[in-house]
C-alpha positions in Angstrom: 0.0 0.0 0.0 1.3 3.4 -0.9 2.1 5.9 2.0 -1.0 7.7 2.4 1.5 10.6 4.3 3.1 10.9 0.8 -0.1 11.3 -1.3 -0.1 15.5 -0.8 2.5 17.7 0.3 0.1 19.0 2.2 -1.7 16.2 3.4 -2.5 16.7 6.9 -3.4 13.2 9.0 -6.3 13.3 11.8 -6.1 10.0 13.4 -8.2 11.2 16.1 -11.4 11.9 13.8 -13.2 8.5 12.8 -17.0 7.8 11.5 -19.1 5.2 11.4 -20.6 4.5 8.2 -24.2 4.3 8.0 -26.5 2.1 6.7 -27.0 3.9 3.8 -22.8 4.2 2.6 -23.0 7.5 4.7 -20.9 9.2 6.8 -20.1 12.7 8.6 -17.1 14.5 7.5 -15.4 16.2 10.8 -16.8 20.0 11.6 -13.1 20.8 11.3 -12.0 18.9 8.2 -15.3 20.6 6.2 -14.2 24.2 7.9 -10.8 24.0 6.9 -12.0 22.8 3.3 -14.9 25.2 3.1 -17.3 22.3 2.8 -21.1 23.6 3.0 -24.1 21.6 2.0 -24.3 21.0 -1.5 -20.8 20.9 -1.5 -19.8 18.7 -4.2 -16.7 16.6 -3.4 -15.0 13.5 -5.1 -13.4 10.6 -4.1 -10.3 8.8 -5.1 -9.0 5.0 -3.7 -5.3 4.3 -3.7 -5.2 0.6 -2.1 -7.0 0.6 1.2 -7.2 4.4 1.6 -9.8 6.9 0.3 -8.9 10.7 -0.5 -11.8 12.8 -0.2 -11.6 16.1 -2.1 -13.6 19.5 -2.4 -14.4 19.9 -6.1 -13.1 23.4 -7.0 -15.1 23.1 -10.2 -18.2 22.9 -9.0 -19.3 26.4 -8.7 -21.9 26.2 -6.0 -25.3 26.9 -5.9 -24.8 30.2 -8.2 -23.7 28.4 -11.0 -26.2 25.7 -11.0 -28.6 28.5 -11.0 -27.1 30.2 -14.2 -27.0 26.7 -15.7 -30.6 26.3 -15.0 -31.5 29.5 -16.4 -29.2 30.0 -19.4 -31.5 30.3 -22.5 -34.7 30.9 -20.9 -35.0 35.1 -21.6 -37.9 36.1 -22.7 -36.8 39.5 -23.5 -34.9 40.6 -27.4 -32.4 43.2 -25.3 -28.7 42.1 -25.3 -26.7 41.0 -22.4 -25.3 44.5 -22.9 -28.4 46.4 -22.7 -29.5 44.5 -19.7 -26.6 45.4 -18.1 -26.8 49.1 -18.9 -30.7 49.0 -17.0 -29.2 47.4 -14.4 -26.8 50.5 -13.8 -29.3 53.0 -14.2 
């Protein structure tokens, strides 16, 4: 198994934080893990498995709930001004 100390240079071990997992594959990430990470609900976060360890990792990508809004709502104006325009009423 590969040093799970060597992963990340900055790879920080807390030995003294376990879960249980639940019945449904779930389990709490540490108040101070999710602080230091900036991990909120709806947080999306991946996972990668090296041998009998799993990395958890913040998705930087991910953009929130603001982006998923802008996704959602991305080709649905109703209006014929420009982005341009809008923006100029906006200022007004």
């Amino acid at each position: 198994m590969a040093d799970p100390h060597t992963l990340y240079e900055s790879y920080r071990y807390y030995s003294d934080m376990a879960g249980k997992v639940t019945t449904k594959g779930q389990i709490t990430i540490p108040l101070d893990i999710r602080e230091e990470l900036g991990i909120q609900p709806g947080s999306i976060v991946e996972f990668e498995v090296t041998d009998d360890a799993v990395l958890v990792r913040k998705r930087s990508d991910a953009g929130g709930r603001g982006m998923s809004l802008v996704a959602r709502l991305r080709g649905t104006s109703t209006t014929d001004l420009t982005t341009d325009e809008i923006m100029r009423l906006t200022r007004e």
